[in-house]
N, C-alpha and C positions, 0 to 999 in steps of 0.2 A: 399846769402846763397844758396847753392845747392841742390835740391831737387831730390829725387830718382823716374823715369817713373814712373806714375802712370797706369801700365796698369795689367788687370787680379788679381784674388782675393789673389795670393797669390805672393809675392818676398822674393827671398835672396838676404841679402851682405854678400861677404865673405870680410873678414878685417884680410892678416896675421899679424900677432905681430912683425914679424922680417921683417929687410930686405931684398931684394932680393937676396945677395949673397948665403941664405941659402934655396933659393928654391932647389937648389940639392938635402939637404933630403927628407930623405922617405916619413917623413909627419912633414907638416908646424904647427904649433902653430897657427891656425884661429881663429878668433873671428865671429860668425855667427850672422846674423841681420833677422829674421825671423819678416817677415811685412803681415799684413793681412790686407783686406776691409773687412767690416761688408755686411756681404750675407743677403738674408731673409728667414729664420729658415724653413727648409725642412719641407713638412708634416708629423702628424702623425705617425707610422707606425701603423700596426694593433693592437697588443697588446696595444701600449699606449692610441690608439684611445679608445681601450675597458674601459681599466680604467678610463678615464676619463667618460664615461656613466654607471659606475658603481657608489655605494656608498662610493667607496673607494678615489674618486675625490676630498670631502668634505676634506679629510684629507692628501693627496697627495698636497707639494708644487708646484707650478704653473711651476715653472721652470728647476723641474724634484729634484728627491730625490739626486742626487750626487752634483748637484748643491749646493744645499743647504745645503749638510753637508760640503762641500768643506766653503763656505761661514759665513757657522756657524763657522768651527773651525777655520779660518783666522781671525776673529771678537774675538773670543774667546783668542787664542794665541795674539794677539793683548792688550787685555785688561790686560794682564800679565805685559805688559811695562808699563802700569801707575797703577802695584798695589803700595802699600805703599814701600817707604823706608825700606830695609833692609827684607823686606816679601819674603818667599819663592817662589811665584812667578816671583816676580819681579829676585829674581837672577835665575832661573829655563830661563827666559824671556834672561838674558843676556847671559846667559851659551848658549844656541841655539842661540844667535847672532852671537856668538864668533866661533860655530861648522860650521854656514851659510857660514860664511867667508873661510872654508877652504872646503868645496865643488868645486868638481872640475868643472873650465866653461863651460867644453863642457856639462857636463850634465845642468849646466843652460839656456844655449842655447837650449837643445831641448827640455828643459821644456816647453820653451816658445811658442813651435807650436803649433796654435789654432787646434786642433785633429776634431772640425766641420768642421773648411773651406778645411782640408788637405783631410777628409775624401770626401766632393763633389768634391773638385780636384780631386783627384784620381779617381773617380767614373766615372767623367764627360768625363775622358782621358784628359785636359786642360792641356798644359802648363805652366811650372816655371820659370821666368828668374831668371838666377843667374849674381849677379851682382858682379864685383871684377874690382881691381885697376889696368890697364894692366903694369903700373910701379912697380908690385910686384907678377905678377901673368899670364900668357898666358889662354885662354879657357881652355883647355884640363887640364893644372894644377889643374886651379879650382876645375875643375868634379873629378880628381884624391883625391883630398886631403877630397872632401868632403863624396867621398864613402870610403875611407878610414876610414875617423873618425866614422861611422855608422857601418862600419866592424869591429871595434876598440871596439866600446861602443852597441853592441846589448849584447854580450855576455856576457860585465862586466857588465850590467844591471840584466839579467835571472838570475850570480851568487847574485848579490845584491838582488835581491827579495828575494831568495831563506833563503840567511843567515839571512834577516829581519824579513820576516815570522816566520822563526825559533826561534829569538833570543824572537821573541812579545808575543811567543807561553809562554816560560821559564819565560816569566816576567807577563803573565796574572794574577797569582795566588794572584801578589801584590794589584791589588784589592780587594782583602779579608779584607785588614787593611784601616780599612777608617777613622785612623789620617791624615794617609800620602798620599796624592795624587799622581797615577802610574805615574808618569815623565818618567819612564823608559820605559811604554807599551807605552806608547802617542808618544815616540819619536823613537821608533823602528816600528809603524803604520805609523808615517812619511815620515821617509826612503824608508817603501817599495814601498807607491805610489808615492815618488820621483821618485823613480828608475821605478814604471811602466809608470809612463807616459812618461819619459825621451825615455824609451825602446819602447814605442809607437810612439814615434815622431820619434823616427830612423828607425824603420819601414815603417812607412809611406815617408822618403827620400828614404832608400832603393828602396821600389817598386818605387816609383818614375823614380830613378836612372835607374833602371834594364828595366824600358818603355819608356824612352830616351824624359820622359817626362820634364826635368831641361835642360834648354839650357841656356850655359853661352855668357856673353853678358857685354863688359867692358863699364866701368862707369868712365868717363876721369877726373869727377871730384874730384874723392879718389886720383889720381897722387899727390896732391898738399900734402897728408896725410906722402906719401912716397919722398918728395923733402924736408922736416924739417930735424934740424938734428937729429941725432942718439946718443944713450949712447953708451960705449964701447963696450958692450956684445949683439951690433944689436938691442936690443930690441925698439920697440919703445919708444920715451921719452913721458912725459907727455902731452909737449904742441902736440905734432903728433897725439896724442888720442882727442885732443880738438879740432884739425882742422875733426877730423872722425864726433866729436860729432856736430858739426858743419854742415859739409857738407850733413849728415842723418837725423838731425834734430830731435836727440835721446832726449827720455824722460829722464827725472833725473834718472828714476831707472835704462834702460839702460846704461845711461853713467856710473851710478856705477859699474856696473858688467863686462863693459868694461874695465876700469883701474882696479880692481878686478881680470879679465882676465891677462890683463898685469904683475899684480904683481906675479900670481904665476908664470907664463911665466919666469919672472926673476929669482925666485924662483926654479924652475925646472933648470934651466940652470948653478944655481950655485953650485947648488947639484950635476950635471952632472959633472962639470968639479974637484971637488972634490974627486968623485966617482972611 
């Protein structure tokens, strides 16, 4: 099994979805693999340092207040998938499965940048290797398609905040009624820190990108991903996704969102040629 250089705290893969013939367009359908090493947590800064020698310490979680609501409400939304049969939860639970599923990959992908490690990269001025399959992909492509996608998605992120905030604001009020649980503020709060952190993450490629800090750098062993066969419509097939998951050594939940990636890929392409 193939493993990805283990060097420097932070790597990409880029993984396109199609094959090579259609590196011509403008911009490829990637699937991005955002890999991080565990750092050792930056000191204090001064404010935090203050809090913590104040009384306010006793009552502040250890591992910072975002943390922990972040964790809280992952715990919480969680506990909705095993309320009772037929419980409002429970379908509330499956209803946001079903919306998860149709989120677009790129924004899951940049969800996925740890924002501590990117933030000491960046700082540090360090290097990122970018890693891509040279049987589907040249250096320079790389760098093209992945500033692209960040040129692409800062701006539909700023408009998604924007309409979320908005939409959280109009739906506050339903807290007044405390039959019914706001499902509808809880999941318009959602969105927006989807989209900011997504919008964060791109950010932090951008600067990246624009400090010539991402150097791309082929990775011989994705070739074998791009020599499978192929569906009709280029896209990759499933077993081609399972030599990826394979060769990365992807977690169960990345390889979901991998073939996830894939399907809307298809998905997009047959709307296109419809269209």
């Amino acid at each position: 099994m193939a493993m990805i250089p283990s060097s420097g705290p932070m790597r990409i893969v880029a993984l396109p979805l199609v094959r090579p013939s259609r590196a011509g367009s403008s911009k490829l359908p990637v699937f991005y693999s955002f890999k991080f090493a565990r750092l050792k947590a930056p000191p204090p800064t001064r404010s935090t340092a203050f809090l913590r020698r104040t009384f306010l310490a006793r009552w502040l979680p250890e591992e910072g207040v975002v943390s922990w609501s972040l964790r809280t409400a992952n715990r919480t939304w969680a506990n909705f998938g095993t309320a009772e049969k037929g419980s409002l939860k429970l379908r509330a639970f499956q209803l946001g499965e079903r919306l998860m599923d149709r989120l677009d990959f790129e924004e899951s992908n940049l969800k996925t940048i740890d924002q501590d490690v990117a933030q000491i990269v960046q700082d540090a001025g360090l290097q990122v290797p970018l890693w891509y399959p040279p049987a589907a992909l040249s250096g320079p492509q790389s760098l093209d398609n992945l500033r692209a996608l960040v040129e692409e998605r800062i701006p539909l992120h700023n408009r998604g905040m924007a309409m979320w905030i908005f939409l959280a604001v109009l739906s506050a009020p339903l807290k007044l009624i405390p039959i019914i649980p706001n499902f509808p503020f809880y999941f318009c709060a959602w969105r927006t820190f989807s989209h900011a952190k997504a919008r964060r993450g791109a950010g932090y490629i951008q600067s990246m990108l624009q400090n010539n800090r991402i150097v791309p750098q082929p990775l011989l062993a994705l070739n074998a991903v791009y020599a499978a066969k192929r569906a009709s419509d280029d896209v990759l097939t499933r077993d081609a996704l399972e030599r990826a998951v394979r060769a990365l050594n992807m977690a169960p939940e990345e390889a979901k969102e991998l073939i996830r990636a894939q399907e809307q890929v298809v998905a997009r392409l047959a709307k296109a040629k419809t269209s």
